[in-house]
C-alpha positions as CSV (number, residue, x, y, z in Angstrom):
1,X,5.2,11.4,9.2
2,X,3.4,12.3,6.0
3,X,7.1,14.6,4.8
4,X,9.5,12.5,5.7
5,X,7.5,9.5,4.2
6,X,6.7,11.6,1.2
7,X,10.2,12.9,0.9
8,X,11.9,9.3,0.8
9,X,9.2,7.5,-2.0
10,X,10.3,10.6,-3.9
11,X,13.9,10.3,-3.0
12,X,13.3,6.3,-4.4
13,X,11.4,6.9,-7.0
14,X,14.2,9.0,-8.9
15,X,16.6,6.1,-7.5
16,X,14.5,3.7,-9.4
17,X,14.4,5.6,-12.5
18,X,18.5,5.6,-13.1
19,X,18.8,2.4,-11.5
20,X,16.7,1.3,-14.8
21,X,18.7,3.9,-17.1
22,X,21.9,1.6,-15.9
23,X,20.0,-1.4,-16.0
24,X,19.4,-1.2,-19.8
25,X,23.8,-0.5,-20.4
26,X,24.2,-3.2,-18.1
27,X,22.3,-6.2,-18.0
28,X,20.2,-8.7,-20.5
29,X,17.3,-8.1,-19.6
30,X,14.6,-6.3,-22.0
31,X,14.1,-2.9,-21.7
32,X,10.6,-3.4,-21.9
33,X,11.2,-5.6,-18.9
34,X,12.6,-3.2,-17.3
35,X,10.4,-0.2,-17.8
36,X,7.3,-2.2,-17.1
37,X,8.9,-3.0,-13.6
38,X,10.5,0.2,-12.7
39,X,7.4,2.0,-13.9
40,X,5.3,0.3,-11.5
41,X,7.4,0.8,-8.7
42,X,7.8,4.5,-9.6
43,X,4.1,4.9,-9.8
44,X,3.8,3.1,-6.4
45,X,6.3,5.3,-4.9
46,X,4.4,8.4,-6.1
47,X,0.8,7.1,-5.0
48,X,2.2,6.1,-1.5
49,X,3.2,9.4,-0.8
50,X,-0.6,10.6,-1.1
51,X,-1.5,7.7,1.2
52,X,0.9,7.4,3.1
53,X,-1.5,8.4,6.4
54,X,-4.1,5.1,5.3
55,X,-4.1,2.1,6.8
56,X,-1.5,-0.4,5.2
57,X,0.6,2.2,3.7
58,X,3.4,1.5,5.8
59,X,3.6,-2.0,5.0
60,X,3.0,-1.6,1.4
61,X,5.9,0.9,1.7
62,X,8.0,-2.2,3.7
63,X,7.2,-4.2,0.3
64,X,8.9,-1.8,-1.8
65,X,11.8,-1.2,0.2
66,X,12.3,-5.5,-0.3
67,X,11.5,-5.3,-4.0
68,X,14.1,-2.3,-4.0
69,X,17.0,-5.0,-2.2
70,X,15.9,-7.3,-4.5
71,X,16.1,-5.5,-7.4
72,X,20.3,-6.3,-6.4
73,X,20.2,-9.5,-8.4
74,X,19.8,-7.6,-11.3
75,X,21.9,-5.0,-10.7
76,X,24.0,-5.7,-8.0
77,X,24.7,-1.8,-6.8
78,X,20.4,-1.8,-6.0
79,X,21.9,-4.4,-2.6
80,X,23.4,-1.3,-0.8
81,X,21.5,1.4,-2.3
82,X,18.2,-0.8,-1.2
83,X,19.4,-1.4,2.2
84,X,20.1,2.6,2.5
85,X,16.6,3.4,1.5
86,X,15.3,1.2,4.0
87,X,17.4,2.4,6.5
88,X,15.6,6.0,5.4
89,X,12.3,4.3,5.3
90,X,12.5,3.1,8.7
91,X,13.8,6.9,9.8
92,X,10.7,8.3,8.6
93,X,8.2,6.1,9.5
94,X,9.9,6.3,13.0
95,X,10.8,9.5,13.5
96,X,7.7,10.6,11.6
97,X,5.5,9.2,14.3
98,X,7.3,11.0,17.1
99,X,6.7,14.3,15.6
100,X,2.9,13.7,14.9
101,X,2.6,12.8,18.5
102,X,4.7,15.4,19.3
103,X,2.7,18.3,17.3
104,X,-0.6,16.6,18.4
105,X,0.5,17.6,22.1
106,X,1.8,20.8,21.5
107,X,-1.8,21.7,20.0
108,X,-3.7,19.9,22.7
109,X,-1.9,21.9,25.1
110,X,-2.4,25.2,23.1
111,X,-6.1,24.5,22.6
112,X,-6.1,23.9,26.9
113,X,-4.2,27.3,27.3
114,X,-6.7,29.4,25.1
115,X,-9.8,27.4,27.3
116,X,-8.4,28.1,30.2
């Protein structure tokens, strides 16, 4: 789970950094507005990929992917891009559990093959 997890905040991160780029062309809002919230959610991204295997992670990841959709009503392109990256989000939290389980089998049964 940890890759694909890791792979999306990274993925999101760089989304978040041109979504401000645009952001400062294209809306009224301050850029030190802007910085000061895209900088938080870029370091967020980043720190979750380290933690991703702690307990709350997840969820804290489920927060950003929201703040990311919401970030649409200033920048009204962040709706679909938002929904996308959850979309991923949900792919990797999902399909990153299969494989752990999957890889924790295939090594309990190698570990059973070399006992036996």
């Amino acid at each position: 789970m940890r890759t694909l997890c890791s792979s999306t905040l990274i993925g999101e991160a760089l989304l978040i950094m041109f979504a401000a780029l645009v952001a400062m062309r294209l809306t009224d809002v301050s850029n030190g507005e802007i910085w000061a919230v895209s900088g938080i959610a870029m370091a967020l991204c980043i720190a979750l990929c380290g933690m991703i295997n702690r307990p709350g992670a997840v969820p804290i990841g489920w927060v950003l992917q929201i703040g990311l959709i919401a970030s649409g009503f200033i920048l009204p392109t962040m709706f679909g891009l938002g929904v996308v990256f959850a979309g991923l989000w949900w792919c990797s939290v999902h399909y990153g559990r299969k494989v752990d389980e999957f890889k924790a089998a295939r090594a309990a049964a190698e570990a059973a093959a070399v006992h036996a």
